[in-house]
Structures are given as structure tokens and as C-alpha cells.
N, C-alpha and C positions, 0 to 999 in steps of 0.2 A: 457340387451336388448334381448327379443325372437325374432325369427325368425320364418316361419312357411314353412310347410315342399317345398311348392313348392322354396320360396324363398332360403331356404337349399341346394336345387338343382340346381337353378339356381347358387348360387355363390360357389356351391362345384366343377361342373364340368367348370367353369371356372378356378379354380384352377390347375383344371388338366392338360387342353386345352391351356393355356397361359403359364405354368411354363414351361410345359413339350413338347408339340407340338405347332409349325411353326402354322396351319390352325386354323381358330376359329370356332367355333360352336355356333348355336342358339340354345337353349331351353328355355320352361319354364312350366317345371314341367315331372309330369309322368305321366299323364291320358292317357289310352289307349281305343281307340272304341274298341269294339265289334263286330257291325254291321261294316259289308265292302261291297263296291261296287266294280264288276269287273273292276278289274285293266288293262290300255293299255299297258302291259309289252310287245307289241314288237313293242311299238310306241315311238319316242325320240319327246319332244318338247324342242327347242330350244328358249329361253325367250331375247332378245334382247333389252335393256336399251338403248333410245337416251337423254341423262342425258342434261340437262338444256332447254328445249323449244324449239322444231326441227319445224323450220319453213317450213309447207308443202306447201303454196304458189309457193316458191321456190323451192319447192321436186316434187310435181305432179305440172306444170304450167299451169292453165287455158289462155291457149298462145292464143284463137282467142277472149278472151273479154279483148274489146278494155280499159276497167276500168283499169285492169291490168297493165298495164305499164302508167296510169293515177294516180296511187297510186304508183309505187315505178319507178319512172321516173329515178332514177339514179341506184338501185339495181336492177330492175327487168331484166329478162333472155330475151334475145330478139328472137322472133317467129323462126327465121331462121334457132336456132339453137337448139329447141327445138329435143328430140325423141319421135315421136308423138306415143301416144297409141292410139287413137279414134276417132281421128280426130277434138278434141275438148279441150283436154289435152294434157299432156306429159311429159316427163321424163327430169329433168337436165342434161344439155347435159354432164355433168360430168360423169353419169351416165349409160355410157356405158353398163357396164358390167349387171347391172341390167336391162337393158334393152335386153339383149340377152338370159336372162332366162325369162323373159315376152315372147319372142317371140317364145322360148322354151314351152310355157304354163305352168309356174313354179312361177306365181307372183299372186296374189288376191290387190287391192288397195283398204282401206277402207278409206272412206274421210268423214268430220266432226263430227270426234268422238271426244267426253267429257261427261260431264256429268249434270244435272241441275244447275245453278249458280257456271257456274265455279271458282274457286277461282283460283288465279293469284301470289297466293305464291309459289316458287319453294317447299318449307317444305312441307306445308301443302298439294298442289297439288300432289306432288309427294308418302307421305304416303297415300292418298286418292285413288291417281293408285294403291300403293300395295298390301291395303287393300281390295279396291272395294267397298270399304262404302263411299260415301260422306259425311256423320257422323262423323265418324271416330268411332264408338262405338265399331267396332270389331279390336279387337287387333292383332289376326293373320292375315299372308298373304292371299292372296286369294288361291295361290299354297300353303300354308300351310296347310289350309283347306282343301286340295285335297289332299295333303302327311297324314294330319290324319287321311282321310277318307276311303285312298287307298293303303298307302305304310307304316304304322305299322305293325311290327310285318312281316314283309318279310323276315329278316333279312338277309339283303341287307343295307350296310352300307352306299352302294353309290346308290340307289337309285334315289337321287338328290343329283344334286351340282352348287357349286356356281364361276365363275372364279374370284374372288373378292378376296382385304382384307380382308373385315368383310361381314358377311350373312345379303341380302336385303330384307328387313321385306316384301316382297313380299313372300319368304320362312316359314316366324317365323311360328312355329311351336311348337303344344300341347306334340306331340310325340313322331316325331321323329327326330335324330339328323341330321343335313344338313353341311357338313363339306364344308367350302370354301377358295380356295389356289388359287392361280396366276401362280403355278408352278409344275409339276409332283416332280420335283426332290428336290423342297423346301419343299413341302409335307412328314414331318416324324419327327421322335422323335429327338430331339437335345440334342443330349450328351456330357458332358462333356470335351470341344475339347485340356485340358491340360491331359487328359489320353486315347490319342487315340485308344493305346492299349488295353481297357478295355471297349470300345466302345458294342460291344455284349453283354457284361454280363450286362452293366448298363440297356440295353432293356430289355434280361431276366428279371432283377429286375421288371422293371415296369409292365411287361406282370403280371409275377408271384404277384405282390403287388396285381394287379389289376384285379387278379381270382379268388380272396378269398371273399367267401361268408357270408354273416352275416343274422344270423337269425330271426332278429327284422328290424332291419332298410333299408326298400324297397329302400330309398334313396343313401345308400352308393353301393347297389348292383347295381341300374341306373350307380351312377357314375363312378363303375367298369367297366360294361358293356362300357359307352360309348368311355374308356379310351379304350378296348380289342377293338374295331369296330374301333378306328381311329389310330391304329397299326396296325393292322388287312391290314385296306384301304389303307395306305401309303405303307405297301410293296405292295398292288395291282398297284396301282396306277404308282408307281416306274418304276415295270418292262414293264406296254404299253409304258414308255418313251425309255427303250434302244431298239435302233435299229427300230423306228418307221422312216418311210421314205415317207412326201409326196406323193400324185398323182397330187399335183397343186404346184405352187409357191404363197405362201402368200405374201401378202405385208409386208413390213417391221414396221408396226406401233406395237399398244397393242391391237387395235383390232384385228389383221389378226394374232396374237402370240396369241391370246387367241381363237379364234376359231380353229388355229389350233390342240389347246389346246382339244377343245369340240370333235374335230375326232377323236383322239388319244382314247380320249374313248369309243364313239363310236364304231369304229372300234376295239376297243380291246375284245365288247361282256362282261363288266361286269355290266350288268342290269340297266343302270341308264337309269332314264326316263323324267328327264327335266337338263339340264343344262342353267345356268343362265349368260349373261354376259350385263355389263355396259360398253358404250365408250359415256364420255360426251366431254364436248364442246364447247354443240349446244344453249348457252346462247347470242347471237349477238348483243348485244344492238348497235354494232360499226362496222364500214368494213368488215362486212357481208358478202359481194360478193365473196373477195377472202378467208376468212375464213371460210363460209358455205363450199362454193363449193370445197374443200381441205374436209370437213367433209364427204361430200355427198360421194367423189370417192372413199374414204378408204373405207367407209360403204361399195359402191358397190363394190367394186374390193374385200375386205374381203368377203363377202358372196358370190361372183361368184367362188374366191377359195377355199374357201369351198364347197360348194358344189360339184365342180371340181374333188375335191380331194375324197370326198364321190363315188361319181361315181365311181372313178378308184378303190378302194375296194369296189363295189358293195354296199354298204351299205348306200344309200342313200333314196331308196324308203321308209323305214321309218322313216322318220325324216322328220319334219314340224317345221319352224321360224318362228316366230311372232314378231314385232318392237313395243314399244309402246315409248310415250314421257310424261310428265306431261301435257304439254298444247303447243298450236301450237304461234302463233305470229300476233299481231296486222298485218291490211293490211296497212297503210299507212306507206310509210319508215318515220325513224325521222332526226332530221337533223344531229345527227351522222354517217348516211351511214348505220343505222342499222335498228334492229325491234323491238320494244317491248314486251311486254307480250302478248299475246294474249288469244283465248280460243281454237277453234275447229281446230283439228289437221288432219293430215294422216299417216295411220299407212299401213303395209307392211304384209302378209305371203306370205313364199316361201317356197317352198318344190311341190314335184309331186304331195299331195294330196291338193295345192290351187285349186280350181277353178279359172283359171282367167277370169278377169275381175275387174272392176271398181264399187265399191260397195257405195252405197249414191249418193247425184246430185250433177253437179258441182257446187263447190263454188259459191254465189249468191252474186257479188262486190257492187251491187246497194242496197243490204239491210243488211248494219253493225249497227251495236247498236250504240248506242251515245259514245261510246269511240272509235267505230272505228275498232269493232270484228266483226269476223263472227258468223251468227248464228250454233250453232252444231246442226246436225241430227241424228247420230249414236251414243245412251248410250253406252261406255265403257262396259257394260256388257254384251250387245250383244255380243261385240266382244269375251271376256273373255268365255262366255258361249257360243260361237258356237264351239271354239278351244276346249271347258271342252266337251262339246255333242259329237262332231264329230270327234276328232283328240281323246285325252283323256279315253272317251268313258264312263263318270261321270257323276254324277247328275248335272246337273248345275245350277236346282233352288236349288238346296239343299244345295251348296256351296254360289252362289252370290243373293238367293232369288228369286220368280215369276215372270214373264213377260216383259221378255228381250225379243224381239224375236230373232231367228235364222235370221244370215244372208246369210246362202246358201252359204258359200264362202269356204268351206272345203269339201273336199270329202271323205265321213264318209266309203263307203266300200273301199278305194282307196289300202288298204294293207290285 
């Protein structure tokens, strides 16, 4: 059987990457641009995954229509206890903490985003977010698109990353490698733990294997190179872990461990410019109320110490979060206590350079489709393309294609 050269690469530097290092790596191939767009190398975006269908309903509360608690008469948040942002909405009351950066001026709310005929598969919705195709015809992530556009050839190993098992095709990428770990310290070559004592020289070995250059074959020199870049990164990586000390107290979850995760780099100054994290969940079909709402305060309490923590090393002003979810949740509760699939969701940026405010109108209770959805107002790519315009500082038809428009919800000179 032939193989052909991309595919050659794809299952070579897997061999590398899984025999020999803890983190995995996405590739698929070696094509590199040419043309580059100025890069926001002193801007971090923060990519925030609410994995299985975050019911915004329940997250931003359209608390004074009376429909609202006409559709979820047993789950729905009652007025009293809402934190109101506008007099017309509000925040779960769970959601303290994120409401103290709202009043901070550090929240943007984008409300009924999706895309045209939403689909209602977790699968398919969910690669359709990471691609930004409702197609699905393009293969790469949308940040991938933007990492071959912008961060080839920097040689910056960590340029992006991922706190993840495996890398979320929201990353996949033509060109460049995107390494993703869950752990500083799990992050590095695993050697042979019956000859401890031989522990160094086994890395020499692999360093040295994997510096030798070959005269024909571009492909074996890729897979050199991205053996030396993720040796390279794990001893970088490593050392922001010892002696790294909070400015905030994280919550005890994997979210508030994994964004503490994202400061550590942050704060440590080695060039990366998106880092990626998933905390799902937010699938409800059942007892919702206390289940959401358990979801919602990790979320907030995790991002308010972070942030927290950014502050207290100064290094917050550049850094902008963004939340997204695959699809939001049916309005009428079911007779489980919970919600269904639904379509138009709400999504979150925080950081100094949000604008806030409440972006889209509020949800319209009186006019659901015949299953019982809301209609969406905000294409997904708006959203995608004001953070790629204005945070970024990228092409964004160029990456997600023409006539999205901006949503005004970033503040493009803010750093």
C-alpha cells in the first residue's frame, strides 16, 4: 500500500508524539504560507469550550417576560433572585462572581448566536463551531486558519495551546504544530522508568536522533523538527510550573486547574497567543436546576480567579476570553426537569478590551419555531470575526469568508 507524503506525516509524527511524549499534537501535512498577516503578538485570546449545550435561558434570564417562567414553571430562576444587568435581563444568581466583572466593565453578552439551520447534533454541531463552515467542507479549525495565516514559521513552539487530552479541531492546523497537555509537569519525554539513572542520556538520545538532517526527505526533517520544538517546550513549559504562586484562589474543579493552568503561561512571557480550554457538562436533558447551576458558578468563580489572579501580576490587560457552546437549549422544560436541544445560544467575552453591554435583543418567548426554539439573530461568525478584527487583529473575511458583520463588542485599540 502507498501512502502519500502528507499522510506520511501525519502518521510519522504521531509516532513520535505518542511513543515518546505525554502531549499530542495535531497536524496534517507541511504546507507553509508565504503571505502573513500582522500578528497580535502581544494579545492572548482565551477560547473557552461550554461542551454539551449551555443553556442561556438560564445563564442570561429574560427575568421580566412573564413567558419565561410560563415555559419552565418548575426550572426556571425566579425574578427575585436574579443579578439584573439592564433592567430587563440578568445574570444566574449563581453567578456572582461574573457579575462583579460586568460591573467592573469586563463582560460583553452576545445573545442568539448560531448559525442558519441549526443542527441539533452534539457531533456535527459541535465540528461546525470549530470549523465555522456550516458545510463542513473545510477541514481546518477556524483558529487553525488563523495559526497558518499568522503563526508559521515564528518559531514559537507554543505559540498555541491546548489544556486538553487531544487537540480540538478548532486548532487543526496545515502548519503549524499545536501541542495540548492538561498538565505543566505531565508535559515531557517519558523515559524509561526501570533505568532511572539513565534518564538524561535517553533525552540526549532523542534530542540528537531528532537533529539529523536528511537531504531528500522534507518529511522526516518536519518530523525532526517537531520532535526538537516539543522537547524544546516541555522543558519551557516545566520550569513556569516550579515556584509559580497564585494572586487568586482557584476553585477546586478542572476548570479552575486548567485556567490556572492558562496564567501560569501567561504570566510566564513565552509568546503563546491563544490558549484553549473545554469544561463540559452542560448536556441537561434532566435536574437541570441543580446541575446547571453547579456548572454556571464553577464557570464564574473560575474566570473571576483568573482574572484575579492576572491582575495581581499585572498581566491581564492583554488577554481577552471568549465562551462558545455548540447550540443553546429548547425553551419549554421537558418532563425530566430538564431541556432539550435547542438552537440560539449565549455566549460571554471578558477581558478589559470587552465592551460591555448586551449584544442582540432579548430573547422573543412569543415566537419559537414549531419545536419550540428560539429564533437566532447573531451568525457565529460575527462573533468569531469581530474577536479575529479587533482582538486578533486578522483578516477575518479571509479566514471565515465576507459579510459577517462586526459586532462592536471588542475594543480594538484597548492595548
Amino acid at each position: 500500500m502507498t501512502i502519500d507524503r502528507r499522510e506520511f506525516l501525519g502518521r510519522s509524527v504521531g509516532l513520535v508524539t505518542i511513543s515518546a511524549l505525554v502531549p499530542r499534537f495535531g497536524i496534517a501535512g507541511a504546507r507553509f504560507f508565504e503571505e502573513s498577516v500582522e500578528a497580535a503578538a502581544d494579545r492572548v485570546l482565551v477560547v473557552l469550550e461550554l461542551a454539551g449545550g449551555n443553556d442561556g435561558l438560564n445563564t442570561v434570564i429574560p427575568y421580566t417576560d412573564a413567558l419565561y417562567l410560563t415555559h419552565r414553571a418548575r426550572i426556571g430562576v425566579p425574578a427575585a433572585g436574579v443579578l439584573d444587568l439592564d433592567g430587563r435581563l440578568g445574570l444566574n444568581p449563581v453567578m456572582g462572581s461574573m457579575k462583579s466583572l460586568w460591573d467592573a466593565g469586563r463582560v460583553a453578552v452576545v445573545q442568539g448566536v448560531s448559525y442558519p439551520s441549526p443542527n441539533l447534533s452534539h457531533f456535527t454541531s459541535r465540528d461546525i463551531w470549530h470549523t465555522a463552515d456550516p458545510r463542513l467542507a473545510e477541514r481546518r479549525g477556524w483558529l487553525g486558519r488563523y495559526a497558518d495565516a499568522n503563526l508559521a514559521g515564528t518559531g514559537n513552539s507554543l505559540s498555541a495551546c491546548a489544556i486538553s487530552q487531544s487537540l480540538p479541531r478548532t486548532l487543526l492546523s496545515d502548519s503549524v504544530v499545536i501541542p495540548s497537555f492538561t498538565s505543566l509537569n505531565a508535559y515531557s519525554f517519558v523515559t524509561d522508568g526501570a533505568n532511572p539513572g539513565d534518564s538524561q542520556n535517553q533525552v540526549n538520545a532523542f534530542v540528537s536522533q531528532n537533529s539529523l538532517q536528511y537531504e531528500t526527505t522534507t518529511g522526516l526533517d518536519r518530523v525532526g523538527s517537531t520532535a526538537r520544538d516539543a522537547q524544546r517546550s516541555s522543558v519551557q513549559l516545566r520550569q513556569l510550573a516550579a515556584g509559580y504562586t497564585p494572586g487568586a484562589t482557584y476553585p477546586a474543579t478542572s476548570l479552575g486547574n486548567a485556567l490556572r493552568l492558562c496564567a501560569q503561561i501567561i504570566v510566564g512571557g513565552v509568546g503563546t497567543q491563544i490558549l484553549y480550554v473545554t469544561y463540559g457538562g452542560f448536556d441537561n436533558h434532566s435536574n437541570q436546576r441543580a446541575d446547571h447551576d453547579t456548572l454556571l458558578r464553577n464557570v464564574s468563580d473560575a474566570i473571576k480567579a483568573f482574572f484575579d489572579d492576572l491582575d495581581a501580576k499585572n498581566a491581564s490587560r492583554n488577554v481577552l476570553m471568549m465562551t462558545w457552546s455548540e447550540f443553546g437549549r429548547r425553551v419549554p422544560e421537558n418532563g425530566s426537569l430538564g431541556t432539550d436541544h435547542g438552537t440560539a445560544g449565549v455566549q460571554f467575552l471578558i477581558g478589559g478590551a470587552a465592551n460591555r453591554g448586551i449584544y442582540g435583543e432579548r430573547p422573543n418567548l412569543a415566537a419559537l419555531d414549531r419545536n419550540g426554539n428560539l429564533s437566532w439573530q447573531i451568525d457565529f461568525r460575527s462573533y468569531y470575526g469581530t474577536v479575529l478584527q479587533d482582538w486578533m487583529r486578522a483578516d477575518a473575511a479571509g479566514i471565515l469568508g465576507a459579510g459577517y458583520p462586526n459586532l462592536g463588542c471588542v475594543n480594538r485599540a484597548f492595548v
